[in-house]
N, C-alpha and C positions, 0 to 999 in steps of 0.2 A: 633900634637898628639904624646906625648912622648911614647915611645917604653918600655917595663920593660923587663927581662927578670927571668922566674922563674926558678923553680929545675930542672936544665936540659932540658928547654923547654923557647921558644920564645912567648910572650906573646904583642900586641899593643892592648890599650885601650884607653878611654878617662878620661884622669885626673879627669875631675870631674864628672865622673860617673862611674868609674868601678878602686878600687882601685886594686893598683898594688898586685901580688903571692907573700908570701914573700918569703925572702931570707931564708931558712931555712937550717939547715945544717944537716943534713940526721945524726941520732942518732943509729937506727939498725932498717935497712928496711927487712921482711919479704923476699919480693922479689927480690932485690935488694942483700940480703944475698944467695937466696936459689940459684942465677944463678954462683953467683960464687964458689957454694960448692957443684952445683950439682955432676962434676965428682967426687969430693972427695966423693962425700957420692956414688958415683956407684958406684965406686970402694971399699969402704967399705963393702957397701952392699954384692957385689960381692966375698969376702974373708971370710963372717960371712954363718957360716952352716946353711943349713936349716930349718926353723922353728926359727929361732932363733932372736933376737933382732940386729942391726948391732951395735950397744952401745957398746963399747968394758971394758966401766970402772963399777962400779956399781952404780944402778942407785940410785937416791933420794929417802928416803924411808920414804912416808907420811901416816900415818895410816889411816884406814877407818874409821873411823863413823858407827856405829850401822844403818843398812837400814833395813826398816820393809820389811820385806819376803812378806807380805802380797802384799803391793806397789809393788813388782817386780815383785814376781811372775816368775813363769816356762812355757815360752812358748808350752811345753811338758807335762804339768801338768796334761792336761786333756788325759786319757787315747786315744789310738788311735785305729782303727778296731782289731779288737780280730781276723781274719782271716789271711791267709796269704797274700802277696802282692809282685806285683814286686820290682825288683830291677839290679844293676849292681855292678861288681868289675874291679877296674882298675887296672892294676899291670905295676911295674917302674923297671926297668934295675937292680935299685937294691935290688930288693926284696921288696922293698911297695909295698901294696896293700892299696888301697882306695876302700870301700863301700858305696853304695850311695840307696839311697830308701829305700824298708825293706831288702838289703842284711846283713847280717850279718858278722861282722869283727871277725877272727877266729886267725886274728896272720899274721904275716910276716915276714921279713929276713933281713928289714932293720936294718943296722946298723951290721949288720952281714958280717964277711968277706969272701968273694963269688970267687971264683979260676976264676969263668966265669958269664958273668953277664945274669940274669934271661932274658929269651925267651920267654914266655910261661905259662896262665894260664887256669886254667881247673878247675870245680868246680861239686861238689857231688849231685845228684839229689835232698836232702836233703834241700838243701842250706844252711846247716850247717857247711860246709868246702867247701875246694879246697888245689890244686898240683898246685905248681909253676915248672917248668922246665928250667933250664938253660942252658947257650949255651953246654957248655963239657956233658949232658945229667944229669946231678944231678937234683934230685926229693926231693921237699922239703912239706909235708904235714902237713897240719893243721886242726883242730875242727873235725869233724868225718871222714875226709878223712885219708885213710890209707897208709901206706908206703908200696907199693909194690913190690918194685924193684927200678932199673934205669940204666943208659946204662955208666954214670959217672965210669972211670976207664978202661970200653971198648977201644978198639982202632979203634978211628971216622974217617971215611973218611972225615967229613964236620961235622958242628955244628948243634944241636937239635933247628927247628927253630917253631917247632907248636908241641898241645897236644891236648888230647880232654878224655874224661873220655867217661867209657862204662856205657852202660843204668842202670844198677844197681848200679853204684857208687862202684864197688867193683873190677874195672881195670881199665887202659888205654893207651892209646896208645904216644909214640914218635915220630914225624917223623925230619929227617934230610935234608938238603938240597939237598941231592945228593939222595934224596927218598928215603932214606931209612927207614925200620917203624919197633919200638920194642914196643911189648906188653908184659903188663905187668897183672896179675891177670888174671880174667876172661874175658878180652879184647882177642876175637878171631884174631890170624896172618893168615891175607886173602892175601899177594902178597906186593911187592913194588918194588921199580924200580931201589934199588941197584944195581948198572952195567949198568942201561940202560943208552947210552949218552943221555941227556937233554939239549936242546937250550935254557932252564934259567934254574937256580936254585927251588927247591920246594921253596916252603912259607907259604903253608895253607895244613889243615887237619880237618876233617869233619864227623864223625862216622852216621851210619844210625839210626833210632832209633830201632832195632833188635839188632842192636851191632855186627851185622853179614856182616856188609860190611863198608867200609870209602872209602874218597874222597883224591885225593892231587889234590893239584892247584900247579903251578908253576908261577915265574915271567913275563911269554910274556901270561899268560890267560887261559892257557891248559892246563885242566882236566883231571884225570886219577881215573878210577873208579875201585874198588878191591871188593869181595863178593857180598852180595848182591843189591851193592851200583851200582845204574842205571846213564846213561851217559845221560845228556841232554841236551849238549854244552857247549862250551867254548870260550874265547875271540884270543885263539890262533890263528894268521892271522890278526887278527884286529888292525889296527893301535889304539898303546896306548900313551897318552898321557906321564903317568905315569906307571911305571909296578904294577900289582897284588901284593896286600901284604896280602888278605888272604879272609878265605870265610868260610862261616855258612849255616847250611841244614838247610829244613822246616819241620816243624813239623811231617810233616809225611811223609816225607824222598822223597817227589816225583818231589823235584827240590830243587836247592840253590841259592846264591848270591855271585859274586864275589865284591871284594871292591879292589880299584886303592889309589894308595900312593896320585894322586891328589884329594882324596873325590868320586872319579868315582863309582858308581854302576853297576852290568850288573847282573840281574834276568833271570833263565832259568826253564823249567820246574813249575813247581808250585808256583816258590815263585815269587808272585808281588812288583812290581817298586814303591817307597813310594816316591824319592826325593834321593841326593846325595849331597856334601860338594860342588860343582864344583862353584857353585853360590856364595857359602858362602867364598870364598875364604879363606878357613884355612893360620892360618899361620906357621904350620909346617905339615910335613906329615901324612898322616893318615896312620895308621899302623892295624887296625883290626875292625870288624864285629861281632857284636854279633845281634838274634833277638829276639823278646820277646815273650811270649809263644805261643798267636796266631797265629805266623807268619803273620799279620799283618804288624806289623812295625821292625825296627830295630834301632841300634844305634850305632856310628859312632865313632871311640877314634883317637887323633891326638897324633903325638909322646909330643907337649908339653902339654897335661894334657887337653886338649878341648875335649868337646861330644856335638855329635850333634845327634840329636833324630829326624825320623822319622816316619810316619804314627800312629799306637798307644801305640808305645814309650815314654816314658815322660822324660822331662829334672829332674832328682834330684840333682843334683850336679857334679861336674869334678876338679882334681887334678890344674886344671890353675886357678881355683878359691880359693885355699886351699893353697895357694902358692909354691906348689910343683915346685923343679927344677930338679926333677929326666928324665930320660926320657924313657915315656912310650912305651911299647913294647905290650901290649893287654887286651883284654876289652873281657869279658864272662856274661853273662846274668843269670838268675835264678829268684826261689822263699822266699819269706822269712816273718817273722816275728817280725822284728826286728822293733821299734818305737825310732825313737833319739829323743833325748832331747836335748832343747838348752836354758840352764838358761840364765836369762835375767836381771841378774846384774853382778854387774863390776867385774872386776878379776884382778883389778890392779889401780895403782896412776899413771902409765907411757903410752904417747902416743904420736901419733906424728901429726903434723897437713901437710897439701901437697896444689897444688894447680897447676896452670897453668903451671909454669915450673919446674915440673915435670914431663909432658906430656913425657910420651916413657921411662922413668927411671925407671931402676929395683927398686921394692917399697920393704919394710918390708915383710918378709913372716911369721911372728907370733910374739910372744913375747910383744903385745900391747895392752893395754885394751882398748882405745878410738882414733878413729881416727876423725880428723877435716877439711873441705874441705873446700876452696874457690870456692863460685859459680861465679864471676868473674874474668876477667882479669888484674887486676891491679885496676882499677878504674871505677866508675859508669860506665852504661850503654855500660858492656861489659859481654863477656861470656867465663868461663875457658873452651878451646874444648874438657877437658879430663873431664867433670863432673862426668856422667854417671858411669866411667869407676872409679875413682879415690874412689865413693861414695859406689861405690859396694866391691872395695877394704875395706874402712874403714870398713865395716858391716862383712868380715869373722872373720874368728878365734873366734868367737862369742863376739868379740871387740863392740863397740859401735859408733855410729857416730853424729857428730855436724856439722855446715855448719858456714860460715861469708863470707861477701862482704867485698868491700873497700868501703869509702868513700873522697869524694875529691870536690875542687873545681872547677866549668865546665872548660873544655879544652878550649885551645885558638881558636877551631872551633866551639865550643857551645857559648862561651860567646856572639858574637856578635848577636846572634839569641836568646836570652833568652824573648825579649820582644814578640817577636812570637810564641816561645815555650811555653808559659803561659800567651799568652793573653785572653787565657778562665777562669784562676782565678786569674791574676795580672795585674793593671794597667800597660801601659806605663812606663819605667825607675824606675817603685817601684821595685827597686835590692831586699831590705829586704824578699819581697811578691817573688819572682823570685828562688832568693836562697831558701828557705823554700822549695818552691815545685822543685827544682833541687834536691834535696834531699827525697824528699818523692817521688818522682816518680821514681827515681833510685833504692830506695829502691822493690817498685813495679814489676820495671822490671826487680830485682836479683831474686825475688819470682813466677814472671812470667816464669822466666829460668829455675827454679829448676823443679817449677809442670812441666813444659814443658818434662825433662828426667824425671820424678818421683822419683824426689829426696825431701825429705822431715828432718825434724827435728823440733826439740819441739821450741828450738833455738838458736837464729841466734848471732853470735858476727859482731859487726860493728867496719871494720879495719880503724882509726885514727892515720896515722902515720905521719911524716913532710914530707918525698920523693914523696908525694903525691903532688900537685899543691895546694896552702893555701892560701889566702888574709892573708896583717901584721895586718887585722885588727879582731882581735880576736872573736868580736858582728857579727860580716857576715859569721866567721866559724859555731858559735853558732847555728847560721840558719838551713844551712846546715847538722851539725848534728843530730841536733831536727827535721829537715824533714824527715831524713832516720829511724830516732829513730821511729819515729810516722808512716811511710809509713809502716813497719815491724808489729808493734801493731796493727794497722788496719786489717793484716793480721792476728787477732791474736797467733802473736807469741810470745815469750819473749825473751827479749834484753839484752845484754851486751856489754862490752868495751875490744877494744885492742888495748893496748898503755901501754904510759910509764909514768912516772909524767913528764920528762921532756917536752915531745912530745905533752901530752894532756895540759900543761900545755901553751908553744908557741903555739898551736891551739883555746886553748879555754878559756885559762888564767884562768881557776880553775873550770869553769862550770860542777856544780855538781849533775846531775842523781840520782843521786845514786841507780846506777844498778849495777850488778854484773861484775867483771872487769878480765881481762886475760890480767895481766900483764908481761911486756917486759922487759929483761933488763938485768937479772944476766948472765955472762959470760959461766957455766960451769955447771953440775949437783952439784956440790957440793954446788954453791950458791942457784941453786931453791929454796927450804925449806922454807929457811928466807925472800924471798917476797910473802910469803902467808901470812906475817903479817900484818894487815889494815894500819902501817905507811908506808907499802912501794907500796900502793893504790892508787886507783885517783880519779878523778871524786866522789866522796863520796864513793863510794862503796866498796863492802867485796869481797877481792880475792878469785874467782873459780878456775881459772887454773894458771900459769905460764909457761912461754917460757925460752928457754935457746938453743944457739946453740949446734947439736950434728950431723954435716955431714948435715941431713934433719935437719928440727928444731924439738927439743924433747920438751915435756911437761910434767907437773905433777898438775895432779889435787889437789887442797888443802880441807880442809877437810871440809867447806862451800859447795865446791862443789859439793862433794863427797855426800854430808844427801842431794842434792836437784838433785841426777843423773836426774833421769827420765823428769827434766824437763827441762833437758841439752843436753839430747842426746835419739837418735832413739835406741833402741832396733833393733837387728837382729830377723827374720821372725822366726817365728817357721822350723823346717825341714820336705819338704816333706813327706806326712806318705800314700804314694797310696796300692789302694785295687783294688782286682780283681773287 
């Protein structure tokens, strides 16, 4: 029993029944490229500002095609509650603010340069505006909130670490670590603790709804109650995991919630225990507490851009899903009006495709119109472990998403099992009948994995490359293809190719689909363009996209692709639009 060995892989068979993988010589492997470019591309990644493309040259510039509006349509189109409805705002270190549900987006400071970096948001009953505070005490207002002062130029004992606006929207208060509190407007000064020694620093602040009393919390739990504002415990004594980063009254002021850097909650007084982060194991500190009108529930902000929603709170969105790498300092609740919109065609020819090893790599944070996922691991009947993650990735920035498997010859632990693995539709040693449904059943169970996370798209590209394990015999590849092609249509999906002439050609010696192809090959953006042309094709068919190394692997849609988007890629959801 002569031994063969294939692409990087040890393969024993029987000559005359299973010919040998060929020798094939690896032309430009997907994944084979992306492991050795991964740090190059984090490290690009890493250096390119946020929101931004990490492409440092310019890109390929492939005109759209006329798309009828009608086909695409505005997932926002249809009007949303005429009433007001929740919502939240996040705000970042440096001046972002992120609006999510009906809050409304009134301005921010990003990109502004800031002596000290933002601390602190507070927002207008209205919810037509809000106050950012930063650490040296500077007050920065936007949409109906007013400027009324600020402690910036003062001479601080310690930095402004919490704010809170008074019940009319027409004051508010400061507080500093060292307790200190400056009201400003018609925000009543009821006491603070400047001078008192404190065994942690302040961190939170809390107004009653009279506006005639507030709260400070400090880092070991321990409450400090001023005006009319009633004492109903605190965590002071209590072994903490993590220290107090800040805390929110209930609605009618007859208890609060404190929140722990590790997601910890602790309810006193009136306000009820919905759940806390402690489970959810964040992966950066939680930093603030907002709750939502009922006092029902609350919601939860991690300094990287995470919200986590409890009781009748709702998830609408968070800054780590927007690709923000700011970092967040606090999260305020409100009412609003506000309806997004989230059109539902393309906004661009440039995107990028990702897959298994990119698992844990910092990804694009904007600048792309379509991302593309691999729902396996290199080869049939596996699974990339970052699907879920990678596919949710592709769908922000109101980008678009597409999906593709690999395809390949059974491994050298399958093959010898093939007569068993399809002995329910293939005789004994009938390879042709074996190969066929090695291929359509692989195909299956990349469709099986996707529904399994609820990953979905219109369709699916089948990855044909040489690094792959191949028989030299070109009619056994054939098989294998046309199984996974047809296992995918049964699904009704729609099909295309990713390869290269050269690649498809050693695999299939010219067999010709003629499906739509995502071709491989030009070296650089500048050559993309020109293999949108049908001579630089395969398999019979009319170039959709192209590949081209860029750190990640970049693409550009060609303009076949472009008139048949929708039936290429997933639309992103509409955006949450909740009502009271």
């Amino acid at each position: 029993m002569p031994a063969y060995r294939g692409v990087g892989r040890g393969l024993t068979t029987a000559a005359s029944r299973r010919p040998p993988p060929a020798r094939i010589v690896p032309f430009r492997s997907r994944h084979f490229r992306s492991r050795l470019l991964a740090l190059a591309g984090a490290l690009t990644l890493m250096s390119a500002p946020a929101g931004a493309s990490p492409f440092s040259g310019r890109l390929p510039h492939v005109p759209l095609p006329p798309v009828d509006a009608s086909a695409v349509g505005d997932a926002a189109a249809a009007a949303g509650p005429s009433g007001p409805g929740p919502g939240y705002w996040v705000a970042a270190a440096d001046g972002g603010v992120f609006a999510y549900g009906r809050a409304h987006f009134a301005g921010s400071a990003a990109g502004t340069p800031l002596r000290r970096a933002v601390a602190a948001i507070a927002a207008t009953p209205s919810g037509l505006g809000y106050w950012m505070a930063a650490k040296d005490g500077g007050v920065f207002a936007y949409g109906d909130a007013a400027f009324l002062g600020a402690a910036a130029g003062k001479l601080l004992n310690s930095s402004v670490v919490a704010m809170a606006s008074s019940p009319t929207g027409r004051g508010y208060w400061l507080a500093a670590s060292d307790g200190g509190v400056f009201a400003f407007g018609d925000a009543a000064f009821k006491g603070s603790l400047a001078g008192t020694r404190l065994n942690q620093p302040i961190v939170g602040l809390a107004s009653t709804p009279s506006g005639l009393g507030y709260w400070l919390v400090a880092k070991d739990g321990g409450v400090f109650a001023f005006g009319d504002a009633g004492y109903f415990g605190g965590a002071a004594g209590t072994p903490l995991h993590r220290g107090v980063v800040g805390m929110a009254a209930t609605p009618f002021g007859l208890g609060y919630w404190l929140v722990g850097a590790d997601g910890g909650v602790f309810s006193y007084g009136d306000a009820g225990y919905f759940g806390s982060a402690i489970g959810a194991n964040p992966t950066a500190p939680i930093v603030g507490l907002a709750t939502t009108a009922s006092g029902r529930g609350y919601w939860l902000a991690g300094a990287d851009g995470g919200v986590f929603a409890y009781g009748d709170a709702g998830f609408y969105g968070a800054p780590v899903e927007d690709g923000s790498r700011s970092r967040v300092v606090g999260l305020i609740a409100g009412s609003g009006t506000d309806v997004r919109t989230q059109a539902q065609s393309l906004t661009g020819t440039f995107g990028w495709d990702i897959s298994w090893p990119q698992c844990g790599a910092r990804l694009p944070g904007g600048g792309y119109a379509f991302g593309i996922v691999g729902v396996t691991k290199g080869h049939e009947f596996s699974e990339n472990p970052c699907l879920a993650a990678e596919y949710r990735w592709a769908l922000r920035h109101g980008s678009m998403a597409s999906l593709y498997m690999n395809v390949n010859w059974p491994s050298k632990d399958d093959e010898p099992r093939l007569d068993e693995q399809y002995a329910d539709v293939c005789k004994a040693h009938e390879l042709p009948c074996q190969l066929y449904w090695w291929g359509r059943r692989g195909a299956a169970a990349a469709v099986a994995v996707a529904n399994a996370h609820h990953v979905s798209a219109p369709m699916w590209w089948l990855d044909v490359e040489t690094t792959n394990r191949w028989s030299p015999d070109p009619r056994l590849n054939v098989l294998i293809v046309k199984g996974a092609k047809e296992g995918l249509e049964a699904a009704k999906l729609r099909v295309g190719f990713y390869s290269s002439q050269y690649q498809w050609n050693v695999i299939t010696a010219g067999y010709a689909p003629g499906l739509p192809t995502w071709v491989a090959g030009p070296k650089n953006a500048a050559e993309a363009p020109a293999a949108c042309a049908p001579d630089r094709s395969f398999g019979g068919g009319t170039p959709w996209l192209v590949q081209f190394p860029n750190g990640l692997d970049g693409n550009i849609l060609c303009p076949a692709g472009a008139a048949e988007l929708l039936s290429a890629f997933r639309a992103p959801a509409p955006p949450a639009v909740p009502a009271y």
